[in-house]
NUGUDREN-531286 format. One record per residue (C-alpha): chain; residue in one letter; residue number from 0; y, x, z. Coordinates in Angstrom, 3 decimals. Layout:
ATOM;c;r;k;py;px;pz
ATOM;A;A;NUM;Y;X;Z
...
//
This chain:
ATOM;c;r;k;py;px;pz
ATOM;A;X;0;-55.980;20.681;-16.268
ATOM;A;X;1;-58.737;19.564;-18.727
ATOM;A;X;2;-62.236;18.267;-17.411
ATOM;A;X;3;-65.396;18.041;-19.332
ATOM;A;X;4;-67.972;15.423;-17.828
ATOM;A;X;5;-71.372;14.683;-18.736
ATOM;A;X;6;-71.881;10.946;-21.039
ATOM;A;X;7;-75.789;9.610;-20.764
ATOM;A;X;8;-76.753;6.539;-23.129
ATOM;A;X;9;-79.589;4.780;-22.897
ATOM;A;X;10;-81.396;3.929;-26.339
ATOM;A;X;11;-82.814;0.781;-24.689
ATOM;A;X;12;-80.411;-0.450;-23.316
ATOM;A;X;13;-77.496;0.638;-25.213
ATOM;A;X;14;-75.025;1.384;-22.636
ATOM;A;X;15;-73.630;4.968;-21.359
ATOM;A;X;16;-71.618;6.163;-18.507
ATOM;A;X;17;-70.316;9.242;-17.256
ATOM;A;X;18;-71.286;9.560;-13.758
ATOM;A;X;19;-68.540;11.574;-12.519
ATOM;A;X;20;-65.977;8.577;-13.137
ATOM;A;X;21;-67.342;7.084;-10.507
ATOM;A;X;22;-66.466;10.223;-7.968
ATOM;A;X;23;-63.073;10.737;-9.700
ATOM;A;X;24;-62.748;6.809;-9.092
ATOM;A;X;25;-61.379;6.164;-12.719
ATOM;A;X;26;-60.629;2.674;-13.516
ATOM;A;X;27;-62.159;0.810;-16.631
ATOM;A;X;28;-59.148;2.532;-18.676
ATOM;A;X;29;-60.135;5.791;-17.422
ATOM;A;X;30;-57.280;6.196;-15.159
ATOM;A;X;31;-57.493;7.647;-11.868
ATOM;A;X;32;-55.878;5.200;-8.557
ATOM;A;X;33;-53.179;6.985;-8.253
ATOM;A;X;34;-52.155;7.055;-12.365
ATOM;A;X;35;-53.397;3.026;-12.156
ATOM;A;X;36;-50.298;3.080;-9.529
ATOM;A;X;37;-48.041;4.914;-11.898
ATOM;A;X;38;-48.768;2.740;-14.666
ATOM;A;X;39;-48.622;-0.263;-12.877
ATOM;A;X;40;-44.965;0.857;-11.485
ATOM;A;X;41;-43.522;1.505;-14.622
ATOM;A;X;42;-45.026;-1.788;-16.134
ATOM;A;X;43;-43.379;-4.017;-13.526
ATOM;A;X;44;-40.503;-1.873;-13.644
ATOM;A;X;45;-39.697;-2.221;-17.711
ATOM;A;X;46;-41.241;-3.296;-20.361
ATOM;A;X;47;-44.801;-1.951;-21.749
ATOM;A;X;48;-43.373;-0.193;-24.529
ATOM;A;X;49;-40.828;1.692;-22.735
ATOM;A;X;50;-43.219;2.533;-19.964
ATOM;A;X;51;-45.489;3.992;-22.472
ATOM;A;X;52;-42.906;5.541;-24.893
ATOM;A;X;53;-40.144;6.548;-22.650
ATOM;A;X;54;-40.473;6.196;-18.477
ATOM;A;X;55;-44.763;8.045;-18.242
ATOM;A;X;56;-43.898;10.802;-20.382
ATOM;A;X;57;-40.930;11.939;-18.630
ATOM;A;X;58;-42.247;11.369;-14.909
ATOM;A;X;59;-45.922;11.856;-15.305
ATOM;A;X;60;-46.719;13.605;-18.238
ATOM;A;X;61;-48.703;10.513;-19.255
ATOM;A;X;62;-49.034;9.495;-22.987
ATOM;A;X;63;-50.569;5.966;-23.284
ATOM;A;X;64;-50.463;3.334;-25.617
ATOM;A;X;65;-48.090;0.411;-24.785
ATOM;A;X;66;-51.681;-1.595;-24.387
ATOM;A;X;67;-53.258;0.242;-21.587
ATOM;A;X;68;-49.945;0.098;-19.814
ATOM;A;X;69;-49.776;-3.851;-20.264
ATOM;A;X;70;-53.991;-4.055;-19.629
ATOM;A;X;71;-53.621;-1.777;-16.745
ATOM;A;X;72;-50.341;-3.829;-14.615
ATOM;A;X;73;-51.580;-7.534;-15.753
ATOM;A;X;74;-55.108;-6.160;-14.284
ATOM;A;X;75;-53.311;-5.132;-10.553
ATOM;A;X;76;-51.387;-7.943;-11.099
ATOM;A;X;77;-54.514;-10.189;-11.602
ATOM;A;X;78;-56.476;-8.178;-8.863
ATOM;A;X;79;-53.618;-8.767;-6.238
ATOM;A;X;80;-53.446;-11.874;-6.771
ATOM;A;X;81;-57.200;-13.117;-6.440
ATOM;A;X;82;-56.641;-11.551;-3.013
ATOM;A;X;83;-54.003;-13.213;-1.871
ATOM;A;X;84;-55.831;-16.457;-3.125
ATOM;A;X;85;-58.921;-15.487;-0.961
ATOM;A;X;86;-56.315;-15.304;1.994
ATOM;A;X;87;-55.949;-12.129;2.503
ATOM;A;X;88;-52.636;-10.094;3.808
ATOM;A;X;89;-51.780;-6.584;3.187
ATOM;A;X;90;-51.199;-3.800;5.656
ATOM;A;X;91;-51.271;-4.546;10.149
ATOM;A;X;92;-50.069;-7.544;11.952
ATOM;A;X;93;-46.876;-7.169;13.460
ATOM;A;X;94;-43.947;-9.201;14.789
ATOM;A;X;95;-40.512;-8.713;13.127
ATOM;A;X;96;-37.555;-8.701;15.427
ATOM;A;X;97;-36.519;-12.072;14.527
ATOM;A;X;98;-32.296;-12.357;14.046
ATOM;A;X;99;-31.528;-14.935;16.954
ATOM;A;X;100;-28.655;-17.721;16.463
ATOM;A;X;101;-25.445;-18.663;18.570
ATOM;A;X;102;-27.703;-20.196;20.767
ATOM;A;X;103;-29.831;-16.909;21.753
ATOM;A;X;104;-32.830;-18.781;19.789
ATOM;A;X;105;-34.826;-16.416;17.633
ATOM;A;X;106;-34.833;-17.796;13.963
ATOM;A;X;107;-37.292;-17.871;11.234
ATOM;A;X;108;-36.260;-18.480;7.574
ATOM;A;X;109;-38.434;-20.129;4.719
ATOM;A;X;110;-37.125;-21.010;1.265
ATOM;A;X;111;-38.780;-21.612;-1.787
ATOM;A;X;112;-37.385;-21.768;-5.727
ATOM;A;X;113;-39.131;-22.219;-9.361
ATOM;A;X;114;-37.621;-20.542;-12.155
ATOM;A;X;115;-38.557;-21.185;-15.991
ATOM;A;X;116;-40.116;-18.298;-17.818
ATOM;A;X;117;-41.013;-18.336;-21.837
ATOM;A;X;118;-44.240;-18.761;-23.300
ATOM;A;X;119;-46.141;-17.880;-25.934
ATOM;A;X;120;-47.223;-20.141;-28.266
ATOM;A;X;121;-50.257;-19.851;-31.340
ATOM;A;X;122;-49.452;-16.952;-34.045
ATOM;A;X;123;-46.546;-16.031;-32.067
ATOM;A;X;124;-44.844;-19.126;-31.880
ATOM;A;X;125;-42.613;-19.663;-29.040
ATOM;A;X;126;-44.523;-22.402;-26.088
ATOM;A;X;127;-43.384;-24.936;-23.914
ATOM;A;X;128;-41.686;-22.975;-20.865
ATOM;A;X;129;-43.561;-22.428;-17.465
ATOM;A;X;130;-42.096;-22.895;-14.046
ATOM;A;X;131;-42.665;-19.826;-11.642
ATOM;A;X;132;-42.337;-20.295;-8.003
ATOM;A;X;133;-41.052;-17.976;-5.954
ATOM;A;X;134;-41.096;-18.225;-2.009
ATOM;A;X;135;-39.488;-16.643;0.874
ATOM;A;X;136;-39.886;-15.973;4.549
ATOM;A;X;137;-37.209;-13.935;6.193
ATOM;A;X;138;-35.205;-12.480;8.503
ATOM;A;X;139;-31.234;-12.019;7.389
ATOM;A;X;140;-29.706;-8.747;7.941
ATOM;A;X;141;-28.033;-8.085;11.554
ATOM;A;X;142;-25.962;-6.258;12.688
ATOM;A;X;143;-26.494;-2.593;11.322
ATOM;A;X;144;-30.127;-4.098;10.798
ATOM;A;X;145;-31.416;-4.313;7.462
ATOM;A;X;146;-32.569;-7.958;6.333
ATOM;A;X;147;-36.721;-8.313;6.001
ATOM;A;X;148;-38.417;-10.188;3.134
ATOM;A;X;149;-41.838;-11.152;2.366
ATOM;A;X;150;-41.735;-13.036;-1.490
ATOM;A;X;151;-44.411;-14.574;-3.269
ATOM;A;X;152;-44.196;-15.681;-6.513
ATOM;A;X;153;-46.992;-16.990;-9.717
ATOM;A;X;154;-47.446;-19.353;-12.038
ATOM;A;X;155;-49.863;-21.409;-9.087
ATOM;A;X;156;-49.274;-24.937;-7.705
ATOM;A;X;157;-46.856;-25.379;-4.358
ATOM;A;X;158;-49.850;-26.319;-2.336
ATOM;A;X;159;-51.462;-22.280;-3.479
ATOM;A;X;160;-47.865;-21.075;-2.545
ATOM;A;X;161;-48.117;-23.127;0.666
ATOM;A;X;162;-51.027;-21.568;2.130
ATOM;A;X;163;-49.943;-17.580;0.964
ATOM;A;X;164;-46.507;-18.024;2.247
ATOM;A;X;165;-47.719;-19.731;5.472
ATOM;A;X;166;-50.638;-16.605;6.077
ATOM;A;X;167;-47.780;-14.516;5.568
ATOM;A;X;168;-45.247;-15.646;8.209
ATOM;A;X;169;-48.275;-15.539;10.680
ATOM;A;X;170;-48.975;-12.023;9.764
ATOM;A;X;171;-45.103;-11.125;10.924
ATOM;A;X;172;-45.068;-13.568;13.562
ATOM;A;X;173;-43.498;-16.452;12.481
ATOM;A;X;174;-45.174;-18.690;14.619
ATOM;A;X;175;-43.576;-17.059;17.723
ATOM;A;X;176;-40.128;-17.340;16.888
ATOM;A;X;177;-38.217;-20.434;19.035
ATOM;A;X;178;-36.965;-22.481;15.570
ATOM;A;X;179;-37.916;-22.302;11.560
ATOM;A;X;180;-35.394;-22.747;9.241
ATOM;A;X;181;-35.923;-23.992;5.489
ATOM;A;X;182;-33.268;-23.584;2.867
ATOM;A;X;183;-33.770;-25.032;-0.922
ATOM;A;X;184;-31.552;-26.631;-3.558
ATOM;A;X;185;-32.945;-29.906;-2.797
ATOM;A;X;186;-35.278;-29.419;-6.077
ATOM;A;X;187;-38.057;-32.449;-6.567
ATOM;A;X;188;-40.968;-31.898;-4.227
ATOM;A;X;189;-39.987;-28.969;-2.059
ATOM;A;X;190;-38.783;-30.929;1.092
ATOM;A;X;191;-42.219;-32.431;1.067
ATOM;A;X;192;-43.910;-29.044;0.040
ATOM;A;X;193;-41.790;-27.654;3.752
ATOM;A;X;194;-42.908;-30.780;5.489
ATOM;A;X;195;-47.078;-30.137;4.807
ATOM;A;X;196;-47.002;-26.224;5.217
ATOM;A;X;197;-43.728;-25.730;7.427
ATOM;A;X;198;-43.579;-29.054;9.883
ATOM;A;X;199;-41.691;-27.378;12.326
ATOM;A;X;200;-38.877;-26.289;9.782
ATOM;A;X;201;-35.112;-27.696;9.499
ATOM;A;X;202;-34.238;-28.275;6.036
ATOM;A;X;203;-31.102;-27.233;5.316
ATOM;A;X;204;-29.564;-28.078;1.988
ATOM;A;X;205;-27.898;-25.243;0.143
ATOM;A;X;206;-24.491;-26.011;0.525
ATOM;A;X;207;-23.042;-24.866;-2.646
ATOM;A;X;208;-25.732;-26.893;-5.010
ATOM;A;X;209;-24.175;-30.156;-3.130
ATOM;A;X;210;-20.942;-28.857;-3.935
ATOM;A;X;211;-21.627;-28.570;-7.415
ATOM;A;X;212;-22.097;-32.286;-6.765
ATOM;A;X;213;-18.621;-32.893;-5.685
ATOM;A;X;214;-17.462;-31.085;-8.372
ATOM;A;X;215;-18.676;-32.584;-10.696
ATOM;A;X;216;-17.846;-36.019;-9.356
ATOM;A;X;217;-14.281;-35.115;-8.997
ATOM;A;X;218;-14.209;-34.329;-13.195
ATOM;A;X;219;-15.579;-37.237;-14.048
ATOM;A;X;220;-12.882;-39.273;-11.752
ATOM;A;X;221;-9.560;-37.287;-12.013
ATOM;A;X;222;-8.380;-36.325;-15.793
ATOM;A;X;223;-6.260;-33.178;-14.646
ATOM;A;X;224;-7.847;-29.647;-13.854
ATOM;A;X;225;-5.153;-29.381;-10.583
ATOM;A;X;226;-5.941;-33.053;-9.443
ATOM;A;X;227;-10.055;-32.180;-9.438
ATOM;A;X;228;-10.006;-29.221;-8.279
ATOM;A;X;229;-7.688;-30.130;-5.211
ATOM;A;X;230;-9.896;-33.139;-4.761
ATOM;A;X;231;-13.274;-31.235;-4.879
ATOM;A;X;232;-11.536;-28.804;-2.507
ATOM;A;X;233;-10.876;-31.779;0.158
ATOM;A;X;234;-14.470;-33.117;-0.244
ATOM;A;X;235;-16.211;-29.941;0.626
ATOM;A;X;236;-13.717;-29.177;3.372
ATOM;A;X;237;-15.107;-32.521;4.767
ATOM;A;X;238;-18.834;-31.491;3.884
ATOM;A;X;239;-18.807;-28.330;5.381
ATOM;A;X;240;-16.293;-29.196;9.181
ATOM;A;X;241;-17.343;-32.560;9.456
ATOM;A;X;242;-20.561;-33.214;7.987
ATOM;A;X;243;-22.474;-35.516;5.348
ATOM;A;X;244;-21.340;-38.818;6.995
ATOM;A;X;245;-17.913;-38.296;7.016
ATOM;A;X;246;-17.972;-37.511;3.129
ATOM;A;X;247;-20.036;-40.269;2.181
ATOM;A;X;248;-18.230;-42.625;4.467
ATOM;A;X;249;-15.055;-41.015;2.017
ATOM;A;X;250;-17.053;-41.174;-1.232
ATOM;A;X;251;-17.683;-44.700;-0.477
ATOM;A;X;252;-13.831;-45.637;0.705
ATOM;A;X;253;-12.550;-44.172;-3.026
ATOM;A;X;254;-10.963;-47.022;-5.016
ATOM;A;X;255;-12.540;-47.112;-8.222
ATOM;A;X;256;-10.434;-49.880;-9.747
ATOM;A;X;257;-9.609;-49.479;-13.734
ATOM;A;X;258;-12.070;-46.621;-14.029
ATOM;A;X;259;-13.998;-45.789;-16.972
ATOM;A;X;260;-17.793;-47.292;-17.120
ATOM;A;X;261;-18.923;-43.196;-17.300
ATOM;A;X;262;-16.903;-42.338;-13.536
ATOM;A;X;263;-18.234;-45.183;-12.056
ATOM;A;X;264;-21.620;-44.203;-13.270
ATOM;A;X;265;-21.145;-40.851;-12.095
ATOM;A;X;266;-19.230;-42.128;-8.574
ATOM;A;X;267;-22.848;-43.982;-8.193
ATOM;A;X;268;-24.999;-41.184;-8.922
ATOM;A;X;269;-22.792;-38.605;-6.553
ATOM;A;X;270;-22.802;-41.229;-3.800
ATOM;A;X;271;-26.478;-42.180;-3.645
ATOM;A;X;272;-27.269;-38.243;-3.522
ATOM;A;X;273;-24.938;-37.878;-0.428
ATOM;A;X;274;-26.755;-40.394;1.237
ATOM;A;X;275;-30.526;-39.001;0.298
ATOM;A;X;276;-29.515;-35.700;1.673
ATOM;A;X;277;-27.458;-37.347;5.081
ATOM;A;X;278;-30.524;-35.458;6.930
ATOM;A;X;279;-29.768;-32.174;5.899
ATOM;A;X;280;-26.057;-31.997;5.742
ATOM;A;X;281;-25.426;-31.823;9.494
ATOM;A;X;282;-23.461;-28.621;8.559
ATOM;A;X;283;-20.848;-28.538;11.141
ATOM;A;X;284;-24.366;-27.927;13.106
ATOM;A;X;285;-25.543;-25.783;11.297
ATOM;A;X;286;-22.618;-23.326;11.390
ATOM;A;X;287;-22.119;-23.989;15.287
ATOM;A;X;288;-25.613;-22.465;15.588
ATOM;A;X;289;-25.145;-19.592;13.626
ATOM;A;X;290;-27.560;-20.618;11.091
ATOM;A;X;291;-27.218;-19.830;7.018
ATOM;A;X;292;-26.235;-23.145;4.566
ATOM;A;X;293;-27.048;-21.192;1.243
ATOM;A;X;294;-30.100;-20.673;-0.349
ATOM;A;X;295;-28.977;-17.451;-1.765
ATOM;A;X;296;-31.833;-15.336;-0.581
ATOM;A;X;297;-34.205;-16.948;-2.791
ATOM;A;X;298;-31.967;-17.502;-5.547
ATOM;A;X;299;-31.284;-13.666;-5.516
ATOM;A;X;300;-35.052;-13.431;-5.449
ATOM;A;X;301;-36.064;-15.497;-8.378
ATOM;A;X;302;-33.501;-13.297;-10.117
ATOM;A;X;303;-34.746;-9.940;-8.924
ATOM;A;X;304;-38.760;-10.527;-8.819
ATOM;A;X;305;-38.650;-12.872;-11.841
ATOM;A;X;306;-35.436;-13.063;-14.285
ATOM;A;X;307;-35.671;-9.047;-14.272
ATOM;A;X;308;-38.817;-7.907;-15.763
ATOM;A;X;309;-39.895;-11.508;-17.259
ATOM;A;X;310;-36.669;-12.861;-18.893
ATOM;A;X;311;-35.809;-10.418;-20.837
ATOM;A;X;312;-34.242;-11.134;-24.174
ATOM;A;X;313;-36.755;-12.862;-26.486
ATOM;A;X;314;-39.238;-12.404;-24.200
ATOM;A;X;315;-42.623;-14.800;-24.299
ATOM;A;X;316;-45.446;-14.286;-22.120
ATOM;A;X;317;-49.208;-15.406;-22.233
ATOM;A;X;318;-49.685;-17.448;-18.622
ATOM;A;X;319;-52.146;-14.735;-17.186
ATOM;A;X;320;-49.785;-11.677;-18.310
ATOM;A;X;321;-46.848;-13.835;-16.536
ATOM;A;X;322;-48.361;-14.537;-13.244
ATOM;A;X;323;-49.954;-11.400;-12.813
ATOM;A;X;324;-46.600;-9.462;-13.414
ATOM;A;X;325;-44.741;-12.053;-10.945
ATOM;A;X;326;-47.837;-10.908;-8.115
ATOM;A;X;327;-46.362;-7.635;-8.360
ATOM;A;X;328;-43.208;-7.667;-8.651
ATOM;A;X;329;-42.958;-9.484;-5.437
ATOM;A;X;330;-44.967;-7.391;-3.687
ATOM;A;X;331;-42.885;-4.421;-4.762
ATOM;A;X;332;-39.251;-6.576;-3.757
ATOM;A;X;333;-41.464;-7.428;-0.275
ATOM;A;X;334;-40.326;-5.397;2.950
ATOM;A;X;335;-42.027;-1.311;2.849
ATOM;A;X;336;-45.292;-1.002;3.361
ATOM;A;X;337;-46.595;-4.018;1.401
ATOM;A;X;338;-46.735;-1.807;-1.863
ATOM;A;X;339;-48.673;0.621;-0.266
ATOM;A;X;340;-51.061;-1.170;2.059
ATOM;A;X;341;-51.882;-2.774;-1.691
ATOM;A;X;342;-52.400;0.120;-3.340
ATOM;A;X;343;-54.291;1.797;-0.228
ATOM;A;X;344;-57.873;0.893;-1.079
ATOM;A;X;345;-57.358;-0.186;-4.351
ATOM;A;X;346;-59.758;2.204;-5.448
//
């Protein structure tokens, strides 16, 4: 259907508009909300080109240059996240029925990861990377229940992530559930970033990033392939039935007599991070109360909201285009409803 609208320009001023845009609601690209959607979708989905070229023609019937598709996400991208800056949350308050552990406690999970994403540099020239963050609260899946996400992620500073990702366990009633549990890969600065925003919260450290530790460890002390891997093996048992004080007590008992300079470097290194993360390797604990030890929700996360769409092969982004395109791509990997509370009044 083809529509014909008025255009008035002022001499004086030398501007023009067509007043009907305004009841048809068209964006500045001349897109109607509900083709800004589309475009959006198919931007965060794949790549600008193919949006334009390939994924709008054969959907919508929409033929737009790769440009308005890129102009046209980054902008929603951009818009969304201002918003969520200002504090706002998206769609009605409402308490999620929390999974509870072996203890009939209801349980809240938090977990926060960066990823790197490429950047680009003067006259195409490849940039230092930037870290995105990408943070988590959750509820795993129970029972024949599905599992329920809210993610955030941006190129912003942990104390910006801090506040959104606090509003938005309030919004689903994270405040009410009986204990908060935080999972990371022990990266610099996010125990303290959980300590500030999530003071009630158990850290937990993801138990296969400390055994990556012991693995490690174990190569750089036994020559053979069988003779690490069977000692790794006993280490982790010990990690994982009797806890971080047993293993360090065993780290610490290992005779290290005629080793190389480079094991008993790396016998040093693997000991002093047992002993920095004693506090959040009670996993015997952990596991008696039901609770996850992996960090795999967020990991998965970083991958699916972020490694997806930005990480593509050769792929370099300016900082706005990146962030914006994180903003919404989490909100389309959040639980239902956040995409379309969003997109709602976006007009």
């Amino acid at each position: 259907m083809r529509l014909t609208r008025a255009y008035y320009y002022c001499p004086h001023c030398r501007t023009g508009h067509c007043p009907w845009d305004a009841a048809l609601r068209l964006t500045a690209g001349d897109l109607t909300p509900a083709a800004e959607e589309m475009v959006s979708l198919a931007g965060l989905l794949s790549s600008f080109a193919e949006a334009s070229e390939k994924v709008l023609p054969r959907l919508a019937g929409l033929r737009l240059a790769e440009s308005t598709a890129e102009r046209t996400a980054e902008a929603a991208g951009a818009r969304l996240g201002r918003r969520r800056a200002a504090g706002e949350t998206l769609g009605a308050a409402r308490d999620w029925p929390w999974r509870t552990d072996a203890l009939g406690r209801t349980c809240a999970y938090v977990s926060v990861d960066a990823t790197g994403v490429g950047m680009q540099g003067e006259n195409g020239a490849a940039a230092e990377g930037r870290m995105a963050y990408v943070g988590l609260i959750f509820s795993p899946q129970e029972g024949g229940e599905p599992a329920r996400e809210r993610a955030l992620a941006g190129l912003l500073g942990l104390p910006e992530l801090g506040a959104q990702l606090r509003r938005q366990g309030a919004q689903v009633g994270m405040d009410r559930a009986d204990v908060w549990v935080a999972l990371t890969d022990g990266g610099a600065g996010l125990e303290e970033f959980l300590r500030v925003y999530f003071p009630r919260a158990e850290c937990v450290l993801d138990f296969f990033h400390a055994a990556e530790h012991l693995n490690d460890l174990a190569k750089a002390l036994y020559p053979g392939a069988a003779e690490a891997e069977a000692a790794a093996g006993a280490w982790c048992h010990v990690l994982k039935h009797e806890g971080g004080a047993a293993l360090l007590a065993a780290l610490e008992a290992l005779d290290l007599r005629g080793r190389k300079a480079e094991a008993r470097e790396a016998h040093r290194r693997e000991v002093g991070y047992v002993r920095n993360n004693l506090h959040r390797m009670d996993y015997p604990r952990y596991r008696a109360d039901g609770w996850l030890i992996g960090s795999g929700h967020v990991e998965a996360a970083c991958k699916a909201v972020v490694g997806q769409r930005l990480k593509g092969n050769g792929m370099r982004w300016g900082e706005a285009g990146a962030d914006a395109v994180c903003h919404l791509r989490a909100l389309f990997k959040s639980e239902k409803g956040q995409w379309e509370a969003f997109w709602a009044n976006a007009a």
